[in-house]
N, CA, C and O atoms as CSV, one atom per row, in Angstrom:
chain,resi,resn,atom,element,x,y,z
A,1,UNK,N,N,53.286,-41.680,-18.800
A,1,UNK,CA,C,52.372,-42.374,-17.924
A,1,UNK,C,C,51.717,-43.506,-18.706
A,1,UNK,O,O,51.293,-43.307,-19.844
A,2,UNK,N,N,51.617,-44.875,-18.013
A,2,UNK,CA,C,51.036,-45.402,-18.709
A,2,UNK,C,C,49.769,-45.936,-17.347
A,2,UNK,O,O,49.759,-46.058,-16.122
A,3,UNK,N,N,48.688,-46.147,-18.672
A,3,UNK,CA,C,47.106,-46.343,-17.796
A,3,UNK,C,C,47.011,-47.849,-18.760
A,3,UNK,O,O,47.624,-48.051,-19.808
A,4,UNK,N,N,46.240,-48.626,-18.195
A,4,UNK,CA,C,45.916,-50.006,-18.408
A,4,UNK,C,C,44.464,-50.242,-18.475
A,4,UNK,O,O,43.744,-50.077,-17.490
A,5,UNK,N,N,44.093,-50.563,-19.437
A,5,UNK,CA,C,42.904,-51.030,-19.933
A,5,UNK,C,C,42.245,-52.299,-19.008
A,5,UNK,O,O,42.773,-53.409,-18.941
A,6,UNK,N,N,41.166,-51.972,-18.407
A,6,UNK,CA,C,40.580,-53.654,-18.127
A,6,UNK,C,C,39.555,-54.127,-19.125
A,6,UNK,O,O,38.872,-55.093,-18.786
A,7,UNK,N,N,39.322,-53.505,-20.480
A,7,UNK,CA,C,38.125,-53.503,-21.094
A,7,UNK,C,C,36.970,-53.367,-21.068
A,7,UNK,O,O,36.152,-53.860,-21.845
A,8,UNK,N,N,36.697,-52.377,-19.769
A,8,UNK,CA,C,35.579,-51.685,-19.880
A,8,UNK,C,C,35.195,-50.450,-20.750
A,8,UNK,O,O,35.970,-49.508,-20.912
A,9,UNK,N,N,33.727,-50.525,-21.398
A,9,UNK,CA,C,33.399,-49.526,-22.516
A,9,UNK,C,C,33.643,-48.084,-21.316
A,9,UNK,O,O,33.129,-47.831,-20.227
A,10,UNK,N,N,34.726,-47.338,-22.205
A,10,UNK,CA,C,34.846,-45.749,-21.919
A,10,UNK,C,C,33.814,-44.661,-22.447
A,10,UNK,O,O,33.540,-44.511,-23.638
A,11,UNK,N,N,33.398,-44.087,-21.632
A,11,UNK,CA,C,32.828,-42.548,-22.503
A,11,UNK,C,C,33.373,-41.548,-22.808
A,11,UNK,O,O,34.282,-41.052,-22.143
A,12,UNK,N,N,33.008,-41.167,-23.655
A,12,UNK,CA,C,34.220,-40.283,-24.104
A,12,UNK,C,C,34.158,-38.986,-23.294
A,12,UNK,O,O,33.170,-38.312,-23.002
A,13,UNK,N,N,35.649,-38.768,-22.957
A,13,UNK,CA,C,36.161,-37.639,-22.143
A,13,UNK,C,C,35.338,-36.045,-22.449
A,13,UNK,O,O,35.225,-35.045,-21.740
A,14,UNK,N,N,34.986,-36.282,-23.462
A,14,UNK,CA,C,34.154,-35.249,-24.118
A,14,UNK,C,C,32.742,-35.250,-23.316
A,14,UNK,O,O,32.373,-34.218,-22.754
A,15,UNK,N,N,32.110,-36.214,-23.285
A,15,UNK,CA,C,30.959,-36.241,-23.071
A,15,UNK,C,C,30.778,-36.143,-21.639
A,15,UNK,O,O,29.852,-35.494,-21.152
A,16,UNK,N,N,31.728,-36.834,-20.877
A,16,UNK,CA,C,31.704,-36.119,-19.544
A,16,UNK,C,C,31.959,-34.975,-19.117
A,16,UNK,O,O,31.573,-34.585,-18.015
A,17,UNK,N,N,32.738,-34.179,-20.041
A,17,UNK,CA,C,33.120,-32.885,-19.544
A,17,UNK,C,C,31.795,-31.976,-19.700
A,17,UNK,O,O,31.517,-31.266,-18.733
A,18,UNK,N,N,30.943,-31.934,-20.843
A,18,UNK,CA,C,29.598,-32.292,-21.081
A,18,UNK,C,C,28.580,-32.221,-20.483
A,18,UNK,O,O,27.691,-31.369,-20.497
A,19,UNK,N,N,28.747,-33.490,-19.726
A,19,UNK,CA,C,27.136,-33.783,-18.374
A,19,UNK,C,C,28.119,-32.696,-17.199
A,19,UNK,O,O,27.300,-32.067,-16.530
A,20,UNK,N,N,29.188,-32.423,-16.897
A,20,UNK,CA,C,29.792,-32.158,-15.811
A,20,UNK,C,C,29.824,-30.248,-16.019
A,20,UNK,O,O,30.211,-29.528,-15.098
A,21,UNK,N,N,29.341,-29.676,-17.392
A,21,UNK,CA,C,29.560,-28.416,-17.729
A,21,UNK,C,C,27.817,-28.194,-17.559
A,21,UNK,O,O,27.315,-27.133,-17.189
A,22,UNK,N,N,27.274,-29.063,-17.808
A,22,UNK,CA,C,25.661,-28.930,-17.723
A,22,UNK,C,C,25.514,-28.900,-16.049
A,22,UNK,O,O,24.403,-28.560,-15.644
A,23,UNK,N,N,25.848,-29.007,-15.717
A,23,UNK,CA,C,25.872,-28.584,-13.933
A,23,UNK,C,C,26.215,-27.442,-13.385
A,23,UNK,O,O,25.850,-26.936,-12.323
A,24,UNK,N,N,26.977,-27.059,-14.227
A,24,UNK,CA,C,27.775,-25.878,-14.220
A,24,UNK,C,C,29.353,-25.587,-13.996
A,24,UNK,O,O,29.907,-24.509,-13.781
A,25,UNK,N,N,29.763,-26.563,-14.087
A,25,UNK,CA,C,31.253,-26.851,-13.773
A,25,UNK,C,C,32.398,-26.362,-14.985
A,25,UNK,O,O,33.060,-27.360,-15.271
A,26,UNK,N,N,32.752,-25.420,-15.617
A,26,UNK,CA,C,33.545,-24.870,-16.417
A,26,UNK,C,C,34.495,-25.305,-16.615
A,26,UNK,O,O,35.176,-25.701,-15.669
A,27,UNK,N,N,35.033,-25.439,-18.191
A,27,UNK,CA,C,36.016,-26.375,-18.557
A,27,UNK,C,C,37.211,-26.517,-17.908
A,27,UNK,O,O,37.626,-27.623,-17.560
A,28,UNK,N,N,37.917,-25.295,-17.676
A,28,UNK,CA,C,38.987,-25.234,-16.812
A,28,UNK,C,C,39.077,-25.999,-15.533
A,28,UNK,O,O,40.115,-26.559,-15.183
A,29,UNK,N,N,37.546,-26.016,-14.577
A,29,UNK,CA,C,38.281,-26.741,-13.737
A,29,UNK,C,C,37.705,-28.395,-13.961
A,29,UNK,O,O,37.984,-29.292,-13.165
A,30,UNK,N,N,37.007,-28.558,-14.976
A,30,UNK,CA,C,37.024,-30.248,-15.829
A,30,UNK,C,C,38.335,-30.678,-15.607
A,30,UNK,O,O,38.686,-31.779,-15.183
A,31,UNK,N,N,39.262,-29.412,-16.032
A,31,UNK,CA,C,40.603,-30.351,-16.881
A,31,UNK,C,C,41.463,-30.043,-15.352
A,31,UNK,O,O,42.404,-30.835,-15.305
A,32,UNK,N,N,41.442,-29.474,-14.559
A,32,UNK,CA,C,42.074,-29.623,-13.187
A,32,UNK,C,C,41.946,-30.663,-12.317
A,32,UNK,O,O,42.724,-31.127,-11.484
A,33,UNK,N,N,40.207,-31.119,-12.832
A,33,UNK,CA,C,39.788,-32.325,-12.216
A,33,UNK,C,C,40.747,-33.747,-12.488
A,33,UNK,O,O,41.319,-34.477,-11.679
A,34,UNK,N,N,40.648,-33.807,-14.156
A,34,UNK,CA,C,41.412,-34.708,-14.669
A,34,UNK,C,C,43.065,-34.590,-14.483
A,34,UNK,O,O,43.573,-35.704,-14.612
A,35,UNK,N,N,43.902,-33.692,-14.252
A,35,UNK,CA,C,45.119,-33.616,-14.039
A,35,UNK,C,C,45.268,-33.725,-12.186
A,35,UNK,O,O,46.349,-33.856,-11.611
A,36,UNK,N,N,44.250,-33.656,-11.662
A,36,UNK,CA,C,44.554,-34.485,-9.762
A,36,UNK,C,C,44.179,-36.047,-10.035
A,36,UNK,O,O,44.778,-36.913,-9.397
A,37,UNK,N,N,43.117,-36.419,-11.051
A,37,UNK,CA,C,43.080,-37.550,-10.928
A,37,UNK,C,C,43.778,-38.450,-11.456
A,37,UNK,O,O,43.538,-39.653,-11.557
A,38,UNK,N,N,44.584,-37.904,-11.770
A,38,UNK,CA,C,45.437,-38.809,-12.766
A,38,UNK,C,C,46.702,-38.775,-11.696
A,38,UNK,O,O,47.481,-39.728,-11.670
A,39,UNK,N,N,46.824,-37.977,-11.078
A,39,UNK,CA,C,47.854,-37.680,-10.108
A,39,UNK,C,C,47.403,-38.411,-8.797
A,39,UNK,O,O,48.187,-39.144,-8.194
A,40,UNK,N,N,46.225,-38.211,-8.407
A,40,UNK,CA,C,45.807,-39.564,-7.339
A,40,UNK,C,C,45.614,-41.210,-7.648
A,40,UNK,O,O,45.332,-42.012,-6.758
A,41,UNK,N,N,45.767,-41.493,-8.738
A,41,UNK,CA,C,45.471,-43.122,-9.470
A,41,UNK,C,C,46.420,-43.368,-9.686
A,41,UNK,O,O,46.646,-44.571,-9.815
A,42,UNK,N,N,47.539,-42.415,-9.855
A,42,UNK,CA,C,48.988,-43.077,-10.219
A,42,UNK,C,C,49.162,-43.273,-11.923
A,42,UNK,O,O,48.553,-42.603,-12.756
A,43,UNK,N,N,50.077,-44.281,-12.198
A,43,UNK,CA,C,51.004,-44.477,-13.225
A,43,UNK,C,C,50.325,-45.991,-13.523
A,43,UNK,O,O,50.200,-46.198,-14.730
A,44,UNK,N,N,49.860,-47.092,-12.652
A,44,UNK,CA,C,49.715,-48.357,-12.562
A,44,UNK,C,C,48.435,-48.522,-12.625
A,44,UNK,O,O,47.950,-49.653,-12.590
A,45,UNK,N,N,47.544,-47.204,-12.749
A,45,UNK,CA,C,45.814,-47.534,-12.458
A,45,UNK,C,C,45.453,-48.152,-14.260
A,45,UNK,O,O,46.165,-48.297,-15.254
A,46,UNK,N,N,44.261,-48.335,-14.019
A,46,UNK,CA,C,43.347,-48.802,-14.835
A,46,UNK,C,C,42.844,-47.611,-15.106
A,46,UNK,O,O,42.956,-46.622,-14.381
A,47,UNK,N,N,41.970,-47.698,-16.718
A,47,UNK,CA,C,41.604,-46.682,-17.021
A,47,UNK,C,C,40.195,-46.617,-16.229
A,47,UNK,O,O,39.876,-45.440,-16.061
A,48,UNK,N,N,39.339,-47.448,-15.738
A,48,UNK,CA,C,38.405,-47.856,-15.219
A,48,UNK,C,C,38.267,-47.084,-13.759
A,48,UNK,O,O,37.282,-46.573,-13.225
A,49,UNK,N,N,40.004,-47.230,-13.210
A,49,UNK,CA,C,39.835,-46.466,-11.551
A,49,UNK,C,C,40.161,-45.192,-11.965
A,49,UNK,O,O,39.585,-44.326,-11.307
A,50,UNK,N,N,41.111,-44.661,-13.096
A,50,UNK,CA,C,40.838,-43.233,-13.236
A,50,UNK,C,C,39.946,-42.944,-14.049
A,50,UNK,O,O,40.541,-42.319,-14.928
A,51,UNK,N,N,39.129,-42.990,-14.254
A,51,UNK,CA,C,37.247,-42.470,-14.793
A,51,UNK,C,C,36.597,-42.652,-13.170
A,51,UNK,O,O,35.765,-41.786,-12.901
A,52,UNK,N,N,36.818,-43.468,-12.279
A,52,UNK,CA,C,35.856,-43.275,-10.834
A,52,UNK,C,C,36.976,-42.225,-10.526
A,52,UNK,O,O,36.585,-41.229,-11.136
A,53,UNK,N,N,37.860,-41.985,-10.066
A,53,UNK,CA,C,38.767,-40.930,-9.537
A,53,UNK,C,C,38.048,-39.740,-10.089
A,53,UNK,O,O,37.671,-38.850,-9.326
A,54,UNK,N,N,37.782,-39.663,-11.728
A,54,UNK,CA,C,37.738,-38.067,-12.166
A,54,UNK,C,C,36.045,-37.678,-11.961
A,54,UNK,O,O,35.485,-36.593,-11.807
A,55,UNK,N,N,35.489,-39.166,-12.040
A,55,UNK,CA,C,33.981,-39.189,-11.825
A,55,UNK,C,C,33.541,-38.352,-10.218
A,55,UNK,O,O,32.640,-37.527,-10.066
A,56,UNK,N,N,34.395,-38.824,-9.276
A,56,UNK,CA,C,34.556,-38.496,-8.432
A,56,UNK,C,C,34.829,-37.293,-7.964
A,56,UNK,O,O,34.118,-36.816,-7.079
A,57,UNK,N,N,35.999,-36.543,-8.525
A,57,UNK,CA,C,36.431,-35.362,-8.894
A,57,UNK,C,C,35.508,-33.819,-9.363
A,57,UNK,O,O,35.396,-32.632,-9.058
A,58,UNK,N,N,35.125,-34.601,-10.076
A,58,UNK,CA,C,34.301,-33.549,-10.851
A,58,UNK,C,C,32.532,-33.343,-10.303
A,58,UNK,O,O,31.802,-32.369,-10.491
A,59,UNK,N,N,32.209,-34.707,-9.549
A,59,UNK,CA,C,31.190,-34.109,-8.806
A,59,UNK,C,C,31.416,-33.723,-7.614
A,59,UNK,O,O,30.379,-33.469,-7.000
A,60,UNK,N,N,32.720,-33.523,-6.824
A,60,UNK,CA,C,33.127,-32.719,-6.195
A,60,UNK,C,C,33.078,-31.571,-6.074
A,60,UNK,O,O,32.775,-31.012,-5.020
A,61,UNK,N,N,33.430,-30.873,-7.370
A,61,UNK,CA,C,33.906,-29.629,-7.686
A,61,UNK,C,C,31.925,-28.815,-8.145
A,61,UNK,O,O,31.621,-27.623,-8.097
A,62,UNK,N,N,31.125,-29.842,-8.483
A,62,UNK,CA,C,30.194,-29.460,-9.032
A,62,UNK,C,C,29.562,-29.315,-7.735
A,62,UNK,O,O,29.140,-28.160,-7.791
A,63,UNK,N,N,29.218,-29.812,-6.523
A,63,UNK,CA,C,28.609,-30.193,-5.491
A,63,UNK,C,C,29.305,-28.222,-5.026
A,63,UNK,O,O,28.571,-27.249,-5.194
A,64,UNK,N,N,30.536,-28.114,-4.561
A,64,UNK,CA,C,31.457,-26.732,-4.384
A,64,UNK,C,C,30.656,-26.307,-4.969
A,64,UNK,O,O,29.625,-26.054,-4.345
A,65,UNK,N,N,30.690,-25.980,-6.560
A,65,UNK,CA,C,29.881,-25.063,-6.538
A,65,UNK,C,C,28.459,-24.769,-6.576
A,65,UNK,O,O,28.117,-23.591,-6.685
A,66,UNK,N,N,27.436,-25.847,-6.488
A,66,UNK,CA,C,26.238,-25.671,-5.906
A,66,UNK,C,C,25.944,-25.081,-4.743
A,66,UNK,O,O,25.019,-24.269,-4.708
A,67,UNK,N,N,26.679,-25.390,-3.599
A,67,UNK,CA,C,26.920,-24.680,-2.072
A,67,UNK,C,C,26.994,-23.307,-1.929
A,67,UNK,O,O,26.399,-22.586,-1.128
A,68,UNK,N,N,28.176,-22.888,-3.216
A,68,UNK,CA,C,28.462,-21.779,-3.052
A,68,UNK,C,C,27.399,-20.965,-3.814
A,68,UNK,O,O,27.148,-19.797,-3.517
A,69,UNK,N,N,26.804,-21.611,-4.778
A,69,UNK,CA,C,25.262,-20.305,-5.211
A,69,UNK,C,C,24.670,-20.348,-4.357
A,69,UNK,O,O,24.300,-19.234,-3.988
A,70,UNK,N,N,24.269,-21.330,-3.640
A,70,UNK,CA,C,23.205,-21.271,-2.257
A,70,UNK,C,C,23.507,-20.448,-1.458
A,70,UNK,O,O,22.724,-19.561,-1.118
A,71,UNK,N,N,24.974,-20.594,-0.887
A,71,UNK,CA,C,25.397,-19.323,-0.008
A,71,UNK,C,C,25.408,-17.984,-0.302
A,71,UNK,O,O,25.125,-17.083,0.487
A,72,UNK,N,N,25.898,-17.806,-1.997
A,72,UNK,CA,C,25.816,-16.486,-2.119
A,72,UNK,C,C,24.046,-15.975,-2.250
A,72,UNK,O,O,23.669,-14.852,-1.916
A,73,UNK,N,N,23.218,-16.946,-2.741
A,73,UNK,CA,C,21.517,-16.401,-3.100
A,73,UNK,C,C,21.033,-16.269,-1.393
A,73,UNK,O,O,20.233,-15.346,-1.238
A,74,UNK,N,N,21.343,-16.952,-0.230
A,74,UNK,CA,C,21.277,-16.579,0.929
A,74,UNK,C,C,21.467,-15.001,2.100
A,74,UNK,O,O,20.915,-14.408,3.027
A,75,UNK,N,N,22.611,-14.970,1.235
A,75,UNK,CA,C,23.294,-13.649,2.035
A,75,UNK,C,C,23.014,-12.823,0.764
A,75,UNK,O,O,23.889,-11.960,0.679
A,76,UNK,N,N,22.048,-12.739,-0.365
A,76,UNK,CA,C,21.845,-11.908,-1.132
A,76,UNK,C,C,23.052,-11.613,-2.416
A,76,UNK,O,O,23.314,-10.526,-2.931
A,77,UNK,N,N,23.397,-12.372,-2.587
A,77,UNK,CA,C,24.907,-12.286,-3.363
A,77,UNK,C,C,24.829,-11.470,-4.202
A,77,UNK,O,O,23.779,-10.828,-4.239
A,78,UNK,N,N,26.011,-11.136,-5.311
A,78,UNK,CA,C,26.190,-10.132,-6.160
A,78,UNK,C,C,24.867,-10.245,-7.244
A,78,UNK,O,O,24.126,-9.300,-7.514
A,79,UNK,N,N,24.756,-11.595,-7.783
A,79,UNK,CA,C,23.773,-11.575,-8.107
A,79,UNK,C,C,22.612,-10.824,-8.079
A,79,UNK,O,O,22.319,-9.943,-8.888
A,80,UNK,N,N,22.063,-11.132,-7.284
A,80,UNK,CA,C,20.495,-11.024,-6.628
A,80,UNK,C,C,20.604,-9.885,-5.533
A,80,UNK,O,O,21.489,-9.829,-4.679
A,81,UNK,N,N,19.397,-8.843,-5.720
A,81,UNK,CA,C,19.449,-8.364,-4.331
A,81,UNK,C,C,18.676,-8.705,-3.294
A,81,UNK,O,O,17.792,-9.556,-3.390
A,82,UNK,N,N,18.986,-7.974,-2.060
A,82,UNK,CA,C,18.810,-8.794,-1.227
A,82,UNK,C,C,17.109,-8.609,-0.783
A,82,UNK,O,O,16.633,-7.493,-0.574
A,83,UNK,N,N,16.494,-9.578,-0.704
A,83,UNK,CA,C,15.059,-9.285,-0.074
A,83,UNK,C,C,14.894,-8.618,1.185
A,83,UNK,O,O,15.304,-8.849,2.322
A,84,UNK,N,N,14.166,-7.709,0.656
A,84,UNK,CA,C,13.785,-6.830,1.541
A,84,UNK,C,C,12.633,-7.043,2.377
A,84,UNK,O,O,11.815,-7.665,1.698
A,85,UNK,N,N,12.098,-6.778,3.746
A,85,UNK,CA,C,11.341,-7.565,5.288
A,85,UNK,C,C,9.623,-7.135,3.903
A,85,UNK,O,O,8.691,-7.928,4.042
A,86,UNK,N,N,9.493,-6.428,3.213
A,86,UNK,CA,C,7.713,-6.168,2.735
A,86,UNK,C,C,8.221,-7.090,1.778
A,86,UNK,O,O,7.227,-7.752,1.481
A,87,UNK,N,N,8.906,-7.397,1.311
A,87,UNK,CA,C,8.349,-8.835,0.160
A,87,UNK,C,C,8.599,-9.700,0.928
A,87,UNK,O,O,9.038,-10.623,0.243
A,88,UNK,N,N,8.590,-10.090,2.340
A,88,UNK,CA,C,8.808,-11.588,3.102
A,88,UNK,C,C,7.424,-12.186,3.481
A,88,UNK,O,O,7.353,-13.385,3.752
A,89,UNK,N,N,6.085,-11.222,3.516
A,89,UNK,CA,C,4.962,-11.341,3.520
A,89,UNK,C,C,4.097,-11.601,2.296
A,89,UNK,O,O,2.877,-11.714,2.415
């Protein structure tokens, strides 16, 4: 594959995986992120449109799983138990 430079300053792949693990997003699916985006930008992109592709990507996956703690702390998830009607007062 080749990716094409427009000379914009990159951050390093590290450091996004980084701000994107501080959210809670686990490395594994970082690097799932980066192997669709590289697969949606093609062969002809810029390195510039695949960093918005994975930028994109990965607050995707982070947004998923914010939803899904909400849903599970809602319905009382494994987590947490579930509040009971005398602590709702």
């Amino acid at each position: 594959m080749t990716m094409h430079s427009d000379h914009t300053r990159i951050p390093q792949l590290q450091a996004i995986f980084e701000g994107a693990k501080s959210f809670g997003l686990r490395e594994d699916e970082a690097w799932r992120a980066v192997d669709e985006s590289l697969i949606e930008v093609g062969v002809d992109a810029t390195m510039s449109e695949f960093l918005e592709e994975l930028v994109g990507g990965l607050a995707s996956r982070i947004l998923s799983g914010q939803r899904r703690g909400i849903s599970n702390e809602r319905r009382g998830g494994p987590d947490e138990p579930p509040v009971g009607s005398e602590e709702l007062t």
